[in-house]
N, C-alpha and C positions, 0 to 999 in steps of 0.2 A: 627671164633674162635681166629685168630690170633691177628686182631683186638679187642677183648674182652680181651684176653689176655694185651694187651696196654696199653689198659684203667683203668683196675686194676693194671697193675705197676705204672701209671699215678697217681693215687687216693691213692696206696700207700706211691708215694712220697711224696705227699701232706699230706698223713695222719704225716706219721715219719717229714717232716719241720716243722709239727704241734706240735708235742712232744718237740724238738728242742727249738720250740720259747716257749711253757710252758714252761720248764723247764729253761727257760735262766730270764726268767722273773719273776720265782720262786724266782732265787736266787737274783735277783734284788731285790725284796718283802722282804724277809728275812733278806739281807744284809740292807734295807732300815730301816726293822721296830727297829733291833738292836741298829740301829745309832737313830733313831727317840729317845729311851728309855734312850740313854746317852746322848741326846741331848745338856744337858748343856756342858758336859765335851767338844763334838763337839765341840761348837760354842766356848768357851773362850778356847780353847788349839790346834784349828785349823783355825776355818775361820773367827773368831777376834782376833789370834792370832798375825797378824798385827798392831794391832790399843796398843801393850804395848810397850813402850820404850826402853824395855831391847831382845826386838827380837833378834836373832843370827845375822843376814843379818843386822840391825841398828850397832849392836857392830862391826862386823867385817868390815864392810867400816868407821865407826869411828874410828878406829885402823888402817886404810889403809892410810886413811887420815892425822893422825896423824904424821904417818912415814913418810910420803913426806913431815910435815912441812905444814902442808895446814889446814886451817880450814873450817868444815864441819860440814852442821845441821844435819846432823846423828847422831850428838854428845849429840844433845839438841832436841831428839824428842819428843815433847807432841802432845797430844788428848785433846782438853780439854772440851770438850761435847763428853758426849752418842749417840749412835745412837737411833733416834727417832724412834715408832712406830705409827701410824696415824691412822689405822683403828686396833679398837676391835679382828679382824680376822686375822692381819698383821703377828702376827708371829706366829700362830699355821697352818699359811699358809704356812707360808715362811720356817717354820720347817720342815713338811711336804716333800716340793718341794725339799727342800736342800738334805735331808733324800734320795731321790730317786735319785737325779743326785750323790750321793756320792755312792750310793750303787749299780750307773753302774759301775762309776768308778772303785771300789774296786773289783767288781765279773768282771771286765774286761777280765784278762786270763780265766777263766770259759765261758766266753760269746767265745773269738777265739777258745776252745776246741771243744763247739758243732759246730759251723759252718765247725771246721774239721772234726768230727765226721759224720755230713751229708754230706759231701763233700768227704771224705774219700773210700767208699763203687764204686765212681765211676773212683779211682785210679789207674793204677797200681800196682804192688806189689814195685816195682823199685819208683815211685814215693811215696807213704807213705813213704819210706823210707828217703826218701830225704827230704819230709816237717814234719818233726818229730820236727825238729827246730824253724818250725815258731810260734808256741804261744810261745817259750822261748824268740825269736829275737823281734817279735810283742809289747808282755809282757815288757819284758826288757825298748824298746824305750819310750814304754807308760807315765809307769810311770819316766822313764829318765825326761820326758815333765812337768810329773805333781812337781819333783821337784825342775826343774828348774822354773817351773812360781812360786812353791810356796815359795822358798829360795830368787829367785831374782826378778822376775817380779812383784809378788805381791807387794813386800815391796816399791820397787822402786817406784812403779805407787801409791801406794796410800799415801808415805810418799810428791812423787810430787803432789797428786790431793788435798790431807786436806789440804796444806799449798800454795796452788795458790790464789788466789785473786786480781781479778781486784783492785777495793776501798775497803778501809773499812766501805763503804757506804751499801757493802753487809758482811752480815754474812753465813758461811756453817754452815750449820745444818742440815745434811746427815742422810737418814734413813735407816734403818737395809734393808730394799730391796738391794737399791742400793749397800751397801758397800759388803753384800752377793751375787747380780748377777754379780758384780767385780768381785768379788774373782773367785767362780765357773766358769764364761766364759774364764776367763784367763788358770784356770784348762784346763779346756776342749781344749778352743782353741790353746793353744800350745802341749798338749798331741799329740793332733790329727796331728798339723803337725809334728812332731817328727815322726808319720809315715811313711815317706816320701821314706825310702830306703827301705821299707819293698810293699810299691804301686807302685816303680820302678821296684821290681820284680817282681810282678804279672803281671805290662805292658809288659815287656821287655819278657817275657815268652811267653804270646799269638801273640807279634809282631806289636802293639802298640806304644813301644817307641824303640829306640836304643840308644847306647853310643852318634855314629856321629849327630843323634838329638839332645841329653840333650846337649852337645856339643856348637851346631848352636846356639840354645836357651838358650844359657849361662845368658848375658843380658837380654833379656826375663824376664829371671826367678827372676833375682836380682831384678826387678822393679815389680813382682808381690808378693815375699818377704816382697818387703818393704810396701806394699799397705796392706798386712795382717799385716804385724807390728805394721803399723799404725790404723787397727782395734781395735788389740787386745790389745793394750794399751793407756793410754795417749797422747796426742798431744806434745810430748816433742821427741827432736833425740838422745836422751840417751837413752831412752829405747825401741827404734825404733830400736836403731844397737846392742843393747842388745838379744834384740831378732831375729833379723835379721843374727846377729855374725853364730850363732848354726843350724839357719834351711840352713844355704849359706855350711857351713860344710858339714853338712846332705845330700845336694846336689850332693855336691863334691864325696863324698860316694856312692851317688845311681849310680852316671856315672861309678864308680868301680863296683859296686855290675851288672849295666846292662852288664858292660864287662865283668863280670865271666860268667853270664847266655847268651849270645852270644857265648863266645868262650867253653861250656858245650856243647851247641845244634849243633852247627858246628863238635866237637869230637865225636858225637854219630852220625849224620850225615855221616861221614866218616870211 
């Protein structure tokens, strides 16, 4: 009986993770088809919103520059080709795809709600209480991430990638995939790390990392920073230490945040 018992809490759990992932995926769906339907407004006042001259992030380092006295092609940004489509199917593809990674993006605090919400039930009362904060702190970081790449990483990288050129033997002529899988993986991939003091608590909790660890592995961590850095943008060291600057911070942060959660577990310990 007991064993019967088990198995239907078992089948249970599985049922309600079930509900969970509908429902997280719903809103991914929804938030997706929304954006699909303004699709235009999307694409020219966000994710080609780099490719116009007068971008915020062009103006204001042509103004930075100015003030030092210095001259800077921020000043004199042109485009001057479209971005190409190639196949028939290209961008009601690419529409699509963009539509879906923007609509995790966006329903992102709703996606950390339910994984607290299944997560929750096997809590404490004393613990709910205490992670009450984490979609606010999660949330928060998240998009911190998405507007740092898309304020400075974006602009940087791609006003460095249209204007490189070996010869003028070749010509760029860039098509809407690439300059959209730019954009979005930049999205993505510095969001994600931006995570970073919020997955130091969670280590630092079950007893996976410690302060004296992040510590040891100070260096470590600078040189696998910089190897994402160099992922997730251009082959240039501007925006290597650009991006590097904020997750080395970020770091610096989780070693405090693991020393709160140490010196927490030690006071209820005693």
């Amino acid at each position: 009986m007991k064993e019967k018992q088990k198995e239907m809490s078992f089948l249970g759990h599985l049922e309600e993770l079930r509900w969970h992932l509908v429902r997280s995926a719903s809103a991914i769906l929804i938030i997706g088809i929304l954006i699909f339907i303004f699709q235009k407004e999307v694409y020219e006042n966000f994710l080609l919103a780099h490719r116009k001259p007068d971008f915020i992030t062009y103006q204001l380092f042509c103004d930075f520059f100015s003030f030092l006295g210095l001259d800077s092609s921020f000043c004199n940004v042109t485009f001057k080709d479209n971005l190409i489509s190639l196949k028939p199917t290209q961008q009601l593809m690419n529409a699509i795809w963009s539509s879906l990674i923007l609509g995790i993006i966006l329903s992102f605090p709703y996606l950390l709600w339910e994984i607290w919400r299944f997560i929750a039930p096997g809590l404490t009362k004393n613990e709910v209480n205490k992670s009450k904060g984490f979609i606010f702190v999660a949330s928060f970081l998240f998009f911190c991430g998405i507007a740092f790449s898309f304020y400075v990483i974006a602009p940087i990288s791609i006003h460095f990638l249209y204007n490189y050129q070996i010869t003028d033997l070749i010509q760029n002529n860039f098509t809407m995939d690439s300059h959209i899988g730019l954009v979005t993986n930049m999205l993505l991939g510095v969001s994600i790390l931006f995570e970073l003091p919020v997955l130091i608590f969670f280590l630092t909790k079950i007893g996976l990392v410690t302060p004296t660890f992040l510590k040891k592995y100070r260096k470590h961590a600078l040189v696998v920073v910089l190897i994402l850095a160099a992922i997730i943008t251009p082959p240039d060291i501007a925006s290597q230490v650009i991006v590097a600057i904020p997750i080395l911070i970020l770091y610096e942060i989780s070693i405090k945040v693991s020393k709160i959660v140490i010196k927490k577990q030690k006071n209820n310990a005693s």
